[in-house]
C-alpha positions as CSV (number, residue, x, y, z in Angstrom):
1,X,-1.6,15.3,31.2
2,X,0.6,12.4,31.4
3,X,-0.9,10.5,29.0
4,X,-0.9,12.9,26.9
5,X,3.0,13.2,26.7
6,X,3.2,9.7,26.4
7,X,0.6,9.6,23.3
8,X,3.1,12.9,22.1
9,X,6.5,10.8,22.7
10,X,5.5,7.3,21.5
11,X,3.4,8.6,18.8
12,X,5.2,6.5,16.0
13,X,4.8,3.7,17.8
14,X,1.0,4.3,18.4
15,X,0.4,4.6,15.2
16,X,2.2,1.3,13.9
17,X,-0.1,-0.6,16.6
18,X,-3.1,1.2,15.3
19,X,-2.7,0.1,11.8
20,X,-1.7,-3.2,12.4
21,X,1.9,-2.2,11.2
22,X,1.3,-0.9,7.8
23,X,0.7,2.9,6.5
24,X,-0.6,3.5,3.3
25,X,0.8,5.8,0.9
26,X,-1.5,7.4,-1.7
27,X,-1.3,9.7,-4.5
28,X,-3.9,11.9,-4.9
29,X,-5.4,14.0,-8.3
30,X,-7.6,16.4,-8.1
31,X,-9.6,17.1,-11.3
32,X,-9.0,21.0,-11.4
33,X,-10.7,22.5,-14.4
34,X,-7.2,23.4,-16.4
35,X,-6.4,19.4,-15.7
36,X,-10.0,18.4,-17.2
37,X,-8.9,20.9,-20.2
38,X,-6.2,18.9,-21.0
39,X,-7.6,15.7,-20.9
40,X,-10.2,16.8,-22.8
41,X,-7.9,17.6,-25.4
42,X,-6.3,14.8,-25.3
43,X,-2.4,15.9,-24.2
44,X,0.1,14.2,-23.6
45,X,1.0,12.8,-20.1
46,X,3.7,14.8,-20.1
47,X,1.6,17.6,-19.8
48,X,-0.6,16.3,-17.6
49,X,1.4,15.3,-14.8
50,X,3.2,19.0,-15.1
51,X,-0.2,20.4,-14.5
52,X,-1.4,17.9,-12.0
53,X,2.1,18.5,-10.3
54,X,1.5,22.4,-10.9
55,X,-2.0,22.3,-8.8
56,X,-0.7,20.1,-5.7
57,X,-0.5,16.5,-6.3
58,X,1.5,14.7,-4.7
59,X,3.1,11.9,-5.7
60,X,3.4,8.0,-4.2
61,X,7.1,8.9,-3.4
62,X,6.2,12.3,-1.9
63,X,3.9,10.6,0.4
64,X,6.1,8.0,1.4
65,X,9.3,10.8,2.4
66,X,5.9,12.8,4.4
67,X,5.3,9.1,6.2
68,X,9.0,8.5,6.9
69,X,9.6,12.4,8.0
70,X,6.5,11.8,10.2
71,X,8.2,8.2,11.8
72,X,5.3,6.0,10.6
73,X,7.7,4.1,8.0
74,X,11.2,3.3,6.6
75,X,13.0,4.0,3.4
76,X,13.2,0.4,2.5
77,X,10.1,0.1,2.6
78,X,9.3,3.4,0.3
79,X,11.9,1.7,-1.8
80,X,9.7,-1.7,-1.5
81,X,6.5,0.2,-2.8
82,X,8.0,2.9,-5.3
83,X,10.5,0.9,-7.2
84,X,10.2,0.7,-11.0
């Protein structure tokens, strides 16, 4: 029981140690069948990324708010990664 509060309280802190410090952020696509429809037909990216938004994807800066809200990382660091 105690430990498991502690794991609960220091979680963020946990997790930094577990990964050595760095958390990856990812962006993830799934190939639905109306995304494969578009590619297939060669659209634009406009479109694509509308759909691809459309059926869940979420994008590198997405993840990177998610891993901030969650304690595991910093905005400077999501500004680090993310910048154009």
């Amino acid at each position: 029981m105690l430990l498991n509060s502690i794991a609960q309280r220091d979680a963020p802190v946990v997790a930094a140690w577990a990964t050595g410090g760095r958390v990856g952020i990812h962006e993830f696509l799934l190939g639905t069948p109306k995304l494969q429809g578009l590619i297939y037909r060669n659209a634009g990216i406009e479109a694509i990324y509308e759909q691809a938004i459309a059926d869940g994807m979420r994008t590198l800066k997405q993840d990177g708010i998610a891993k901030i809200f969650a304690g595991l990382s910093d905005y400077s660091q999501l500004l680090n990664v993310t910048a154009e």
